[in-house]
MARBA-3410 file (N, C-alpha, C, O; in Angstrom, 1 decimal):
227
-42.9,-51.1,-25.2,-41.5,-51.3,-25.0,-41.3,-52.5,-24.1,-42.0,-52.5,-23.1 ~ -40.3,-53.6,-24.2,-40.2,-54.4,-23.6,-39.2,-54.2,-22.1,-38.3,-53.3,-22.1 ~ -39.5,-54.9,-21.2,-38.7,-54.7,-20.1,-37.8,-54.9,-20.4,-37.0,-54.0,-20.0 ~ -37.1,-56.1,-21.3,-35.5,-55.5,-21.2,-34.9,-54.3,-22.0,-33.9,-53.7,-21.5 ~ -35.8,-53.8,-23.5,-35.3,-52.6,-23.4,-35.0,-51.5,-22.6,-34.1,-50.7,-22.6
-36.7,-51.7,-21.5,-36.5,-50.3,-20.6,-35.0,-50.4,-19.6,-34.5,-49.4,-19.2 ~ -34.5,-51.6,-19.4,-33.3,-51.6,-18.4,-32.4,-51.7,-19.1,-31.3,-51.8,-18.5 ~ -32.4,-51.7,-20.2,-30.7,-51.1,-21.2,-30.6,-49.8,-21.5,-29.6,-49.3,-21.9 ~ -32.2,-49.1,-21.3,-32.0,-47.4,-21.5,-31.5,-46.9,-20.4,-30.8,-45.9,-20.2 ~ -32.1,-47.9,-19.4,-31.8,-47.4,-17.6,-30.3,-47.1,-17.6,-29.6,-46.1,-17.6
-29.9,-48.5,-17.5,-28.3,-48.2,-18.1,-27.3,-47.5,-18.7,-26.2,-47.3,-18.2 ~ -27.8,-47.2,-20.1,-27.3,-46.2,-20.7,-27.3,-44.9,-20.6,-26.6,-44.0,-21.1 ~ -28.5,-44.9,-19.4,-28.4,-43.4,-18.9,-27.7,-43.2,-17.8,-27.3,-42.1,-17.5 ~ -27.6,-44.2,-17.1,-26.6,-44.4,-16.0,-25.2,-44.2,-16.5,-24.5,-43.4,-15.9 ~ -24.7,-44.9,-17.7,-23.5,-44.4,-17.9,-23.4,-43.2,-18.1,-22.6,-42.4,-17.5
-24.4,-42.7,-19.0,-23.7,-41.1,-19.3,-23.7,-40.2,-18.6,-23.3,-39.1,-18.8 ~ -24.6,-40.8,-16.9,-25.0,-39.7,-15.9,-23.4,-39.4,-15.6,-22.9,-38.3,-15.5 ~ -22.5,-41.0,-15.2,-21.6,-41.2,-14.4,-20.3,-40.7,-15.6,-19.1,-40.5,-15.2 ~ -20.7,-40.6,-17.0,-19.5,-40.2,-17.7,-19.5,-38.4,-17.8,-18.5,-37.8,-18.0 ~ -20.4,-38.0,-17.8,-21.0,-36.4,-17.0,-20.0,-35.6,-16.1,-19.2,-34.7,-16.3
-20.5,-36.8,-14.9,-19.9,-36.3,-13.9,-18.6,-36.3,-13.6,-18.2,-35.7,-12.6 ~ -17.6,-37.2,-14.4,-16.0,-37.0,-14.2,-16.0,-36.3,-15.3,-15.2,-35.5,-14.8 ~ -16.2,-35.9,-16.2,-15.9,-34.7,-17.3,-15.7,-33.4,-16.2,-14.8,-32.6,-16.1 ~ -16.9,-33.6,-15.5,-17.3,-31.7,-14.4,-15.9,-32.0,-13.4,-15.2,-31.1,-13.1 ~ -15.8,-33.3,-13.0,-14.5,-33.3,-12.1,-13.2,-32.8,-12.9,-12.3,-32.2,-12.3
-13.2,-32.9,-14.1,-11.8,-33.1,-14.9,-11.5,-31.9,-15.2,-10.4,-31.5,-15.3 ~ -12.3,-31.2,-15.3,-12.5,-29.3,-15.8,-12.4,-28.7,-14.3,-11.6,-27.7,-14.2 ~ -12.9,-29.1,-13.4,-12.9,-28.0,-12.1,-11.6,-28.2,-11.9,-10.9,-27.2,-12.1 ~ -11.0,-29.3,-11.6,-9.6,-29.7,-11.7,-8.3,-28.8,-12.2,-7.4,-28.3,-11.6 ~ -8.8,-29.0,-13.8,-8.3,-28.5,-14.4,-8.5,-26.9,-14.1,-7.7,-26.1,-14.5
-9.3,-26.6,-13.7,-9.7,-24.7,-13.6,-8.7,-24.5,-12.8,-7.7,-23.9,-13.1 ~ -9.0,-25.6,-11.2,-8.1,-25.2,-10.0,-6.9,-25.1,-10.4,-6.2,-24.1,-10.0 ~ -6.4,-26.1,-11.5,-4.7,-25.7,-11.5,-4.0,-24.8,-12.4,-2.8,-24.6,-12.6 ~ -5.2,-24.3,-12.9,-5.1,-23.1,-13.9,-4.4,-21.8,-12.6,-3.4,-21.1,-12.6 ~ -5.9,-22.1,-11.5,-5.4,-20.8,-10.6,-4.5,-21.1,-9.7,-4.2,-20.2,-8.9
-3.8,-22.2,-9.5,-2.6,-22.4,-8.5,-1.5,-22.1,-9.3,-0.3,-22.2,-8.8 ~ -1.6,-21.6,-10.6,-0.4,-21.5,-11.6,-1.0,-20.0,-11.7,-1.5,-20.0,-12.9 ~ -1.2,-19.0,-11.2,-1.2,-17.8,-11.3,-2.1,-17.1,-11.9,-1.8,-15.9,-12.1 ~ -2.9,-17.3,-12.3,-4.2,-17.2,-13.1,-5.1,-16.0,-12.3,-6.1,-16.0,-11.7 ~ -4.3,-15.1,-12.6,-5.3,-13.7,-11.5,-4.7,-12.7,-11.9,-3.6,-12.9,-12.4
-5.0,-11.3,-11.7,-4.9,-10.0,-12.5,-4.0,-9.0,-11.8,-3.4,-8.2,-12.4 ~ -3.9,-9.2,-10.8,-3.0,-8.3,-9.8,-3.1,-8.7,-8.6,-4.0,-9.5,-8.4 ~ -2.3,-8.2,-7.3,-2.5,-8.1,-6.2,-2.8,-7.0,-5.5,-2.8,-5.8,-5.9 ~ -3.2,-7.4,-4.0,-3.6,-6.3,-3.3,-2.5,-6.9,-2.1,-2.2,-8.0,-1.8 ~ -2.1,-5.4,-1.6,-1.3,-5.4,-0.2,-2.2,-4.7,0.6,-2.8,-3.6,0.3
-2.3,-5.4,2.0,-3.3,-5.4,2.9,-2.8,-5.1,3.7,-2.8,-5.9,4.6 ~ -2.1,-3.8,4.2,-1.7,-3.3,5.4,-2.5,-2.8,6.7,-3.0,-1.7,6.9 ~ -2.5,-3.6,7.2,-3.8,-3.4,8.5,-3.3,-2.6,9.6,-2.0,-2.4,9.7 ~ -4.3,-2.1,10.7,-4.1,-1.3,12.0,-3.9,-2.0,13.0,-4.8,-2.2,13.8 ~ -2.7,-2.6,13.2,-3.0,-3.5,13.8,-3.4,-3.4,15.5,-3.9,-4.4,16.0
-3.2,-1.9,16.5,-4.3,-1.9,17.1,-5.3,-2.2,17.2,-5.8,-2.5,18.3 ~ -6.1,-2.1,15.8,-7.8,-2.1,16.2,-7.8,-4.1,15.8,-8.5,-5.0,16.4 ~ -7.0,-4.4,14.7,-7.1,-6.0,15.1,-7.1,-6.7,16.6,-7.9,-7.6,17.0 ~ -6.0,-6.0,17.3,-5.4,-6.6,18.9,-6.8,-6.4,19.7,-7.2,-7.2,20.5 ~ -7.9,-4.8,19.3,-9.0,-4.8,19.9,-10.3,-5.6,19.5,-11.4,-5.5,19.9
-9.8,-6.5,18.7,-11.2,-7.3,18.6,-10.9,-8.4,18.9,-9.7,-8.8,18.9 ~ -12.2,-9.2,19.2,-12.3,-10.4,19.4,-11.2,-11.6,19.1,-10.9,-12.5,20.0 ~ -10.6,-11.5,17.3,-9.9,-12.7,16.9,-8.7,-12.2,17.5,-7.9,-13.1,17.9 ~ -8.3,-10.9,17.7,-7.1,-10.4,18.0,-6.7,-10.8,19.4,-5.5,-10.8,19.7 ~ -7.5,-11.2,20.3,-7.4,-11.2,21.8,-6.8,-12.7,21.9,-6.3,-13.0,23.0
-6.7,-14.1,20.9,-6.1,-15.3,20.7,-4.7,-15.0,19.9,-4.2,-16.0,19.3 ~ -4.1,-13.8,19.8,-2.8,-13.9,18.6,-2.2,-13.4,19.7,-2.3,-12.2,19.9 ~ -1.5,-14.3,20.7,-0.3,-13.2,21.4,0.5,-13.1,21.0,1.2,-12.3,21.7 ~ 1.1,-13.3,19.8,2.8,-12.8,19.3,2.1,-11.0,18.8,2.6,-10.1,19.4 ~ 1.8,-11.0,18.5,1.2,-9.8,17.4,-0.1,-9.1,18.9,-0.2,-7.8,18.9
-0.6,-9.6,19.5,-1.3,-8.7,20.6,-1.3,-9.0,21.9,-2.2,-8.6,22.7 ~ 0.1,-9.8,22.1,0.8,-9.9,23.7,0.6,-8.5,24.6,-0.1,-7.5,24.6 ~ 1.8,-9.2,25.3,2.0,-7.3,26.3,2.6,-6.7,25.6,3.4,-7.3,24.8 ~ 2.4,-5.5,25.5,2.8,-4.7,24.8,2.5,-3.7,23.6,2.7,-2.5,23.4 ~ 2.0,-4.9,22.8,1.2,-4.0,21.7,2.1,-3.7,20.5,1.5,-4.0,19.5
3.3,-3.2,20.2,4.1,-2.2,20.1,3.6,-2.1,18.4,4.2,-1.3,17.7 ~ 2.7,-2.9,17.6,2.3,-2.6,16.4,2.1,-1.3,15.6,1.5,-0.5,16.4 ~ 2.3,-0.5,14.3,1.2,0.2,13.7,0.7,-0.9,12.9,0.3,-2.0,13.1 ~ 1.1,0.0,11.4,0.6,-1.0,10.1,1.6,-2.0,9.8,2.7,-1.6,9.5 ~ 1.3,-3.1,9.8,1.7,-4.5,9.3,1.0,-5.1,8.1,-0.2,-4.9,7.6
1.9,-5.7,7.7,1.3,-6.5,6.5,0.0,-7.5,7.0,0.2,-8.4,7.8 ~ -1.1,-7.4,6.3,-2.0,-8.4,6.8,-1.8,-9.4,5.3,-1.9,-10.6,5.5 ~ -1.6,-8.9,4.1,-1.1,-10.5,3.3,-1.1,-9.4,1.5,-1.4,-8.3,0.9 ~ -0.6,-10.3,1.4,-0.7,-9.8,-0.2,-1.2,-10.6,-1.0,-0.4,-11.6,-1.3 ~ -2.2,-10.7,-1.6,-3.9,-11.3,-2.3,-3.6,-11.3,-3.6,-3.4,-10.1,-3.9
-3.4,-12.1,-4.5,-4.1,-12.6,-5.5,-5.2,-11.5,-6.0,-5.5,-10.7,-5.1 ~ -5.8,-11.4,-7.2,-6.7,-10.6,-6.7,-7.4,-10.8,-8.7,-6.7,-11.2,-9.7 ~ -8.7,-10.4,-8.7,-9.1,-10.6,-10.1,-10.5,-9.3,-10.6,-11.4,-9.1,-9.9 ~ -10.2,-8.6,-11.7,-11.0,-7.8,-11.4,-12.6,-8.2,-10.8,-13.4,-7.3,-10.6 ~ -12.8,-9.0,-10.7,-14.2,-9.8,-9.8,-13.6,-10.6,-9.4,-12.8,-11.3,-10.1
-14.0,-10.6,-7.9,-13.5,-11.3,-6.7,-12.3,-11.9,-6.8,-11.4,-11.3,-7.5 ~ -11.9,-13.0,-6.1,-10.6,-13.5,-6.1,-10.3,-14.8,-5.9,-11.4,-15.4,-5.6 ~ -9.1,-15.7,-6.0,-9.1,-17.0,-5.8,-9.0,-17.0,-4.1,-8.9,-16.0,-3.4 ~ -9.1,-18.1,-3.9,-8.7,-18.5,-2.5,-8.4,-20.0,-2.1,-9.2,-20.9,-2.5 ~ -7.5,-20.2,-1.6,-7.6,-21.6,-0.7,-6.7,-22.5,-2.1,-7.1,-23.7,-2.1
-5.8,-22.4,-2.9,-6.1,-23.1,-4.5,-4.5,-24.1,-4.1,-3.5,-23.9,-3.3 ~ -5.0,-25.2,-5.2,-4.7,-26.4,-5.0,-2.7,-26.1,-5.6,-2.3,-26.1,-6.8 ~ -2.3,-25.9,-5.1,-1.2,-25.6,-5.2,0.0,-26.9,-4.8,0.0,-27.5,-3.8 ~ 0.8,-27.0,-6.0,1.4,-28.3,-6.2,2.5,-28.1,-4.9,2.6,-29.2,-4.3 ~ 3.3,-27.1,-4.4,3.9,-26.6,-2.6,2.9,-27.2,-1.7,3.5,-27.8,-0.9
1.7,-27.2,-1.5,1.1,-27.7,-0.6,0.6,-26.3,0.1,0.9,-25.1,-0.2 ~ -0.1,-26.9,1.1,-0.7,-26.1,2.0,0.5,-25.6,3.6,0.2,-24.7,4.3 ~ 1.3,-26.2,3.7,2.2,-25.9,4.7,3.4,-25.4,4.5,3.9,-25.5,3.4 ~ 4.1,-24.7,5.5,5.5,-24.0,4.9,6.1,-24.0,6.2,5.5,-23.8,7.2 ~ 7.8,-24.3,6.3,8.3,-24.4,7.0,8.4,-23.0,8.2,8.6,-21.8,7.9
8.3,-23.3,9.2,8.3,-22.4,10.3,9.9,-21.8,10.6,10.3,-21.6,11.8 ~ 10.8,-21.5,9.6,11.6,-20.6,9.3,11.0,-19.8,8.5,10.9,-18.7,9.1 ~ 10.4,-19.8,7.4,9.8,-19.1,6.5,9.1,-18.2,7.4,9.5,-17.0,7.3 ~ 8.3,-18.4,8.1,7.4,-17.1,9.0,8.6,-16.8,10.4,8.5,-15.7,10.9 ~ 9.2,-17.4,10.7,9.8,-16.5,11.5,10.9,-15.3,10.8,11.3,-14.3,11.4
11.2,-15.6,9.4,11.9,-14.2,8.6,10.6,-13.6,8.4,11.3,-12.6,8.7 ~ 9.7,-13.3,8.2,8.4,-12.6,8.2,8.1,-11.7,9.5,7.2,-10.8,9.4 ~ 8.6,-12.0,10.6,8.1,-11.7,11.5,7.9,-10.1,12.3,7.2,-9.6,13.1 ~ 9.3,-9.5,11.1,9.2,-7.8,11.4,7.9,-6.9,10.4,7.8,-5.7,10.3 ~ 7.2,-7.7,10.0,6.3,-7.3,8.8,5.1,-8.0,9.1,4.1,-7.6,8.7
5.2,-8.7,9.5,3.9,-9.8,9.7,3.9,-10.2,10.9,3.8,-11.5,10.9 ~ 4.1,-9.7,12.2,4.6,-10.3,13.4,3.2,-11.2,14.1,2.4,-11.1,15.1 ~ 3.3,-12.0,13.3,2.0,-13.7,13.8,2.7,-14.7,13.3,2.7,-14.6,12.1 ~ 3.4,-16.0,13.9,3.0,-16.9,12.6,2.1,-17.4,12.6,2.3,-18.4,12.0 ~ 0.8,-17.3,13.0,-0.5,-17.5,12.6,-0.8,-17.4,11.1,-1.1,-18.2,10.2
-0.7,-15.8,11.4,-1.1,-15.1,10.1,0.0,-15.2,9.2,-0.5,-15.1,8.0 ~ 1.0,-15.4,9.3,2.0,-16.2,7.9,1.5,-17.2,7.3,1.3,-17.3,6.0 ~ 1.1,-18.4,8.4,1.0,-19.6,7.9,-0.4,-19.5,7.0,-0.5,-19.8,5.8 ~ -1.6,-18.9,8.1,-2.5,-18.8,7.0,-2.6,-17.9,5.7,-3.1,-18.3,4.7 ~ -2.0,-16.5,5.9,-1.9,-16.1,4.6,-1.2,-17.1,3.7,-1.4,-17.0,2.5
-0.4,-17.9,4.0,0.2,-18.6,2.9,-1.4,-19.9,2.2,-1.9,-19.8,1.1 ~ -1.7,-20.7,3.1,-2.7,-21.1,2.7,-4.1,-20.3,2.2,-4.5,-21.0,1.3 ~ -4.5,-19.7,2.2,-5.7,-18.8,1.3,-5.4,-18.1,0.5,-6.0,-17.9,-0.5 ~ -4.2,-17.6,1.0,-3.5,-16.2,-0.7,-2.3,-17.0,-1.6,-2.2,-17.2,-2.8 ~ -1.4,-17.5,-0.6,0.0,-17.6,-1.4,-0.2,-19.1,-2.0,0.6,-19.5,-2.9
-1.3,-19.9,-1.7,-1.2,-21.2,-2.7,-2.1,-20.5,-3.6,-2.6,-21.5,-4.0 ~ -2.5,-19.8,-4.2,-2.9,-19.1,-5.3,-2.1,-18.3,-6.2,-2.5,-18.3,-7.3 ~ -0.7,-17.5,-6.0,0.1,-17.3,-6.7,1.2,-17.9,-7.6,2.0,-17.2,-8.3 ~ 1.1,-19.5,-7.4,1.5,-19.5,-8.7,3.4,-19.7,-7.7,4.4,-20.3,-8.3 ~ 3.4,-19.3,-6.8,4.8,-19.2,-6.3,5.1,-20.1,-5.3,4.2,-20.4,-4.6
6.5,-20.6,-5.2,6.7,-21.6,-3.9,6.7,-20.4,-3.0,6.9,-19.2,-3.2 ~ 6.3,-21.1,-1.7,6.5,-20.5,-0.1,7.4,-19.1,-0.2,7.1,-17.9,-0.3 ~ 8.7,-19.6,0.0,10.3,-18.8,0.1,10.1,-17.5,-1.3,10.5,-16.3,-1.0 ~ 9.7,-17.7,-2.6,9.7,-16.7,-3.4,8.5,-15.8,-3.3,8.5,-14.6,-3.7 ~ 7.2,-16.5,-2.6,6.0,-15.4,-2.0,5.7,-14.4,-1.4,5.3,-13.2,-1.5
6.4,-15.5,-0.4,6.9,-14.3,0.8,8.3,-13.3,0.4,8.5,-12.4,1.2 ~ 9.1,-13.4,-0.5,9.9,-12.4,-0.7,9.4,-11.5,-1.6,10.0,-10.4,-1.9 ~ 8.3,-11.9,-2.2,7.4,-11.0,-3.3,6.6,-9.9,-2.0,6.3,-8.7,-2.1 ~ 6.3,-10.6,-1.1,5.4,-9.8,0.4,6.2,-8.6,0.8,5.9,-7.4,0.9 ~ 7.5,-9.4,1.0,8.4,-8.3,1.5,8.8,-6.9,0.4,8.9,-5.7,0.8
9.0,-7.3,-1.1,9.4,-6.4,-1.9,8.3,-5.3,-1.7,8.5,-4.1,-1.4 ~ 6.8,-6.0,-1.9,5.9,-5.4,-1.9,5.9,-4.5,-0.9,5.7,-3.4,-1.3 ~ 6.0,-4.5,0.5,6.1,-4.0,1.5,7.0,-2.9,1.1,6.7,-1.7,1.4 ~ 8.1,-3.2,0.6,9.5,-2.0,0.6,8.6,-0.9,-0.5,8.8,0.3,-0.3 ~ 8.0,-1.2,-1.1,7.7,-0.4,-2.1,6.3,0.9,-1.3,5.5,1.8,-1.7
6.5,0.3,-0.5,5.3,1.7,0.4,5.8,2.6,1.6,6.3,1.9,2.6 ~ 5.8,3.7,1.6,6.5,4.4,2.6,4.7,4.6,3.5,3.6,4.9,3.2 ~ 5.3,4.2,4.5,4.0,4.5,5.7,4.0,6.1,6.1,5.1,6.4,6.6 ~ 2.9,7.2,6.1,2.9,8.1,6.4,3.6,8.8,8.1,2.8,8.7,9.0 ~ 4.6,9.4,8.3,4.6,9.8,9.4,4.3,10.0,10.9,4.9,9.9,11.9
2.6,10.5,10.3,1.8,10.3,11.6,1.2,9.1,12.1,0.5,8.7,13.1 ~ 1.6,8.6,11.2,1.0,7.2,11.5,2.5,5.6,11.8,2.6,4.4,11.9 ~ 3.0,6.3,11.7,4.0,5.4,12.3,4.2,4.8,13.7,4.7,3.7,14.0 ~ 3.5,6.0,14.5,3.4,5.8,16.5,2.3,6.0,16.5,2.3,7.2,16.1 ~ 1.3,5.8,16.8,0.1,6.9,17.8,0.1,6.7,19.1,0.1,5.6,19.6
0.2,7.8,20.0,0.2,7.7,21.3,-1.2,7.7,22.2,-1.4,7.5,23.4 ~ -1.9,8.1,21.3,-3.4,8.3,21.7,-4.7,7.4,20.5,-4.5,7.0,19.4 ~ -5.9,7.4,21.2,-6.7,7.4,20.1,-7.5,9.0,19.5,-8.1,10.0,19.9 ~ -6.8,8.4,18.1,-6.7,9.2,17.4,-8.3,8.7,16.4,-8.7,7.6,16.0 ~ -9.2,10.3,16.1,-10.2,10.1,14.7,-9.6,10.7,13.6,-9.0,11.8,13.7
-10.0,9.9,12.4,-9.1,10.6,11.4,-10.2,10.3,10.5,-10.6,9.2,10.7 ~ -10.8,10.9,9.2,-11.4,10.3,7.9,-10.9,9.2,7.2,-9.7,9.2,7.4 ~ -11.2,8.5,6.6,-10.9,7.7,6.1,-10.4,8.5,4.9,-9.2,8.1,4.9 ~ -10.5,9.3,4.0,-10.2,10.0,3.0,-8.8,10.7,3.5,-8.0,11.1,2.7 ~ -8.8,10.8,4.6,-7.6,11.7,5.2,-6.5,10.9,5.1,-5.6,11.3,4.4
-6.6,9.3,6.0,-5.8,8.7,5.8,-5.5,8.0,3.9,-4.4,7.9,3.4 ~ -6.1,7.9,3.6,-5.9,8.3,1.9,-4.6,8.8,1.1,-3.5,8.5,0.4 ~ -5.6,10.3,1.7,-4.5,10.8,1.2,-3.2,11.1,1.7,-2.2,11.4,1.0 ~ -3.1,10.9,3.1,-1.7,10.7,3.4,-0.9,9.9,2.7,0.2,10.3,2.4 ~ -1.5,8.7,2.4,-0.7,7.5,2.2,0.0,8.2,0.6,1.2,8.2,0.4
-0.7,8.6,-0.1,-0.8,9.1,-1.9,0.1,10.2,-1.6,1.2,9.9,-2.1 ~ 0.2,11.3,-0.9,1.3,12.1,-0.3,2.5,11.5,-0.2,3.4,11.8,-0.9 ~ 2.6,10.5,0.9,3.8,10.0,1.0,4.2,9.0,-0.3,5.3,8.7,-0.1 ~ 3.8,8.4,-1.3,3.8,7.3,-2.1,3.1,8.2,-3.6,2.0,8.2,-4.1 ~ 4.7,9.1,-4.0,3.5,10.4,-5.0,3.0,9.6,-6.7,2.4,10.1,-7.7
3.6,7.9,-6.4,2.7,7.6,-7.5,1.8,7.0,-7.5,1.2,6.7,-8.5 ~ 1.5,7.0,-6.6,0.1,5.8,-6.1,-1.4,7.0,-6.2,-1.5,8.1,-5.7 ~ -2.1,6.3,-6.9,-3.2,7.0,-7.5,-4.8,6.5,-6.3,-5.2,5.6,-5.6 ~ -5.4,7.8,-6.8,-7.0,7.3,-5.8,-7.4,6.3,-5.8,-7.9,5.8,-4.8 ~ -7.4,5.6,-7.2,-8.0,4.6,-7.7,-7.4,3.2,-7.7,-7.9,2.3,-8.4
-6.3,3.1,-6.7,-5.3,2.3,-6.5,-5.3,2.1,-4.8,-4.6,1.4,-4.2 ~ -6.2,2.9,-4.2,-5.9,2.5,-2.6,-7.4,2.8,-2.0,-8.1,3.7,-2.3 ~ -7.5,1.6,-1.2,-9.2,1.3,-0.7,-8.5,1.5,1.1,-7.4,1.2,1.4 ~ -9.3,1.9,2.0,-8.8,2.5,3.6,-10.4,1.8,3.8,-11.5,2.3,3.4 ~ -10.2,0.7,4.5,-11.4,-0.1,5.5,-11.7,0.2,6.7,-11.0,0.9,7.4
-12.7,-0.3,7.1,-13.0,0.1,8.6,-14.2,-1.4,9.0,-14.8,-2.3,8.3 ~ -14.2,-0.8,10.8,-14.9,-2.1,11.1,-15.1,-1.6,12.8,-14.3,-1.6,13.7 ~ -16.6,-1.3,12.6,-17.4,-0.4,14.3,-16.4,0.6,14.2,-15.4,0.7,14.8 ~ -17.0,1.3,13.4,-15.8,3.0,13.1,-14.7,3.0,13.2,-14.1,4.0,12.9 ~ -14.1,1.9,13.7,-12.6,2.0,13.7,-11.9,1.4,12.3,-12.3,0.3,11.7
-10.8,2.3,11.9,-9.6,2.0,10.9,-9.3,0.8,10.9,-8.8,0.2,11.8 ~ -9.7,0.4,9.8,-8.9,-0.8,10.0,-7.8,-1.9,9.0,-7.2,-2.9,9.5 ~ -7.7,-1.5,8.0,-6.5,-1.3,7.1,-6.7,-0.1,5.8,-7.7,0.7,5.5 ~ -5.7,-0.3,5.5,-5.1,0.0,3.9,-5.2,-0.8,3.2,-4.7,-1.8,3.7 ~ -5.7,-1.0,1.9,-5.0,-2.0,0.9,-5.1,-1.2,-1.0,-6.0,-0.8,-1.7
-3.6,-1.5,-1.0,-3.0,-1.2,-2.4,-2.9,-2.1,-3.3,-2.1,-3.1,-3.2 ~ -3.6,-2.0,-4.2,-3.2,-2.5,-5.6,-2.0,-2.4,-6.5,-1.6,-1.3,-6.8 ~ -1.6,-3.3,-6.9,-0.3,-3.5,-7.7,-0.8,-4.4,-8.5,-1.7,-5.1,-8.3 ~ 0.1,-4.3,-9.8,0.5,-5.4,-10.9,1.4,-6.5,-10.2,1.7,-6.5,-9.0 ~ 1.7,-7.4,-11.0,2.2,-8.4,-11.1,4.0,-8.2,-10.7,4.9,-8.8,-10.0
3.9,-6.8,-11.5,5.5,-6.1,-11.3,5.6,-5.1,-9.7,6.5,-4.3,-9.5 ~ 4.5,-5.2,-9.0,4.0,-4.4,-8.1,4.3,-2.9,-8.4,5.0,-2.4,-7.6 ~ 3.8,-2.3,-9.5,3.6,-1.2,-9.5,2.3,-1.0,-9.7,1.6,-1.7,-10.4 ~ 1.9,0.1,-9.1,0.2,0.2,-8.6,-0.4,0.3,-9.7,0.0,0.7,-10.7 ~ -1.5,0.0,-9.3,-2.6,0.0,-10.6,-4.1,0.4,-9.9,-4.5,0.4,-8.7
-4.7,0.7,-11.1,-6.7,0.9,-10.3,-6.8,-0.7,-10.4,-6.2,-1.6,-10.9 ~ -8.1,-0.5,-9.2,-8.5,-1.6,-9.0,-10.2,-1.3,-8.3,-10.4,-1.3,-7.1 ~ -11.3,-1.1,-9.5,-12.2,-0.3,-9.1,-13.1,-1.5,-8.0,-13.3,-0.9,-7.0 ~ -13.4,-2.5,-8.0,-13.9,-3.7,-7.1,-13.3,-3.1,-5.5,-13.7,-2.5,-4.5 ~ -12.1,-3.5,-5.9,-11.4,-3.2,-3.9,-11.9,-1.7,-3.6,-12.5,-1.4,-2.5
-11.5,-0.9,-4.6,-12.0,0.6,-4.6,-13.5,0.8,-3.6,-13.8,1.3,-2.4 ~ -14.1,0.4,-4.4,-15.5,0.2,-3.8,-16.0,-0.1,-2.9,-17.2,-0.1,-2.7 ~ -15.1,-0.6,-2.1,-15.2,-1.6,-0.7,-14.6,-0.6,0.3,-14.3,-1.1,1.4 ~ -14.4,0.8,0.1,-13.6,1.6,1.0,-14.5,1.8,2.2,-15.7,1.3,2.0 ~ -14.3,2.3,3.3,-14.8,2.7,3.8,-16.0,3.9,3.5,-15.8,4.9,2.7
-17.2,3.7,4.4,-18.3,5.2,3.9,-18.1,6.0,4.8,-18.4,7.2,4.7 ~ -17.4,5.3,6.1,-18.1,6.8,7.0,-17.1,8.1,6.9,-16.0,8.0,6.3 ~ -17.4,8.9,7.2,-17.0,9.9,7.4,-15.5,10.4,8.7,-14.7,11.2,8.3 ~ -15.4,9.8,9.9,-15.0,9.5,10.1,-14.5,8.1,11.0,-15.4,7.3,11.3 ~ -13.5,7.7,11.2,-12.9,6.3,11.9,-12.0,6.5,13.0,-11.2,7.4,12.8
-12.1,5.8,14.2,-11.1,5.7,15.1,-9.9,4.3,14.8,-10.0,3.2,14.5 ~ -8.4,5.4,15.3,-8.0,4.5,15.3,-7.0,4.0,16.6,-6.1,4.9,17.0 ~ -7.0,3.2,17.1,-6.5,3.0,18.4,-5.0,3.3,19.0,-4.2,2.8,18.1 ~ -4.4,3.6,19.6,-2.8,3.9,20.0,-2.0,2.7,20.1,-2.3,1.6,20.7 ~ -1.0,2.9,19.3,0.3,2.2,19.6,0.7,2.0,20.7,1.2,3.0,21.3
0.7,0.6,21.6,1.5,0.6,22.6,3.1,0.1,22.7,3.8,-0.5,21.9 ~ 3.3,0.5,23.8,4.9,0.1,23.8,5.0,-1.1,25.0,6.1,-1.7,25.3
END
């Protein structure tokens, strides 16, 4: 084979390396805006403890949410996108990644961070497919639609409770919400959220993945409400 053949194959392979590789750009692209336009199966509402947040590590930098005081139980920690295998995150969303700081201050009896507004809005809410202002009023609906159990509205002590216990409270108070629709976490034995599955229309649904991520132990502490 002659050398100039061998450097016109060189070439030719060069183009199609480089015509390859914007094809793979044009498809991921295209995937991403598939999932910034809603492309996912249901959500989960992530109602967390928020004591035992205030007691760890990341919680000890959020003073709006673990100032003096404390006065939290369960808050919204975000409402997720969600796919029966794993989930989107972070997605290229035509709103952008930022949202006006009115937007998380009406948030703030539900979600009392704007930390955690701003970033739930970047990891979950540029994935729904929703501007900022209609997201977060999908957060809030979602929220209306769960009655928080009683005993768990105040704690004045540290309280152990099963994880199955708190469970079934929640399904008690909430008599349509099914087993197979609410996962109760934990993190160094302590409680550490709720999260419920909903449809699109937020009425609950199974969601055997989140399911499975429940907590194992047996029992969990969960820290007191301060005032």
């Amino acid at each position: 084979m002659s050398q100039r053949l061998k450097s016109l194959l060189v070439i030719l392979v060069l183009i199609a390396a480089v015509g390859y590789s914007a094809w793979q750009n044009q498809n991921k692209s295209s995937t991403d805006q598939t999932v910034a336009l809603g492309d996912f199966d249901f959500y989960v509402l992530a109602l967390s403890w928020s004591p035992t947040f205030c007691a760890e590590e990341s919680g000890a930098n959020d003073k709006e949410q673990c100032g003096t005081g404390r006065p939290y139980a369960f808050v919204v920690h975000g409402l997720w996108p969600q796919n029966e295998r794993d989930f989107p995150a972070d997605c290229d969303s035509k709103f952008g990644t930022r949202i006006e700081g009115s937007i998380a201050d009406n948030m703030l009896d539900i979600m009392p961070s704007r930390d955690l507004v701003f970033y739930q809005w970047r990891k979950h809410g540029t994935c729904s497919g929703l501007s900022p202002k209609d997201y977060f009023a999908l957060v809030r609906k979602a929220k209306q639609q769960i009655f928080i159990p009683r005993q768990f509205v105040k704690l004045t002590d540290f309280t152990t409770v099963a994880p199955s216990e708190v469970e079934r409270s929640f399904i008690g108070a909430n008599p349509s919400l099914q087993q197979n629709a609410i996962a109760v976490t934990c993190s160094n034995r302590y409680l550490k959220e709720v999260r419920i599955c909903m449809d699109k229309s937020l009425s609950f649904r199974s969601c055997a993945e989140v399911d499975a991520k429940s907590c194992r132990a047996t029992k969990t502490i969960m820290p007191p409400v301060r005032s």
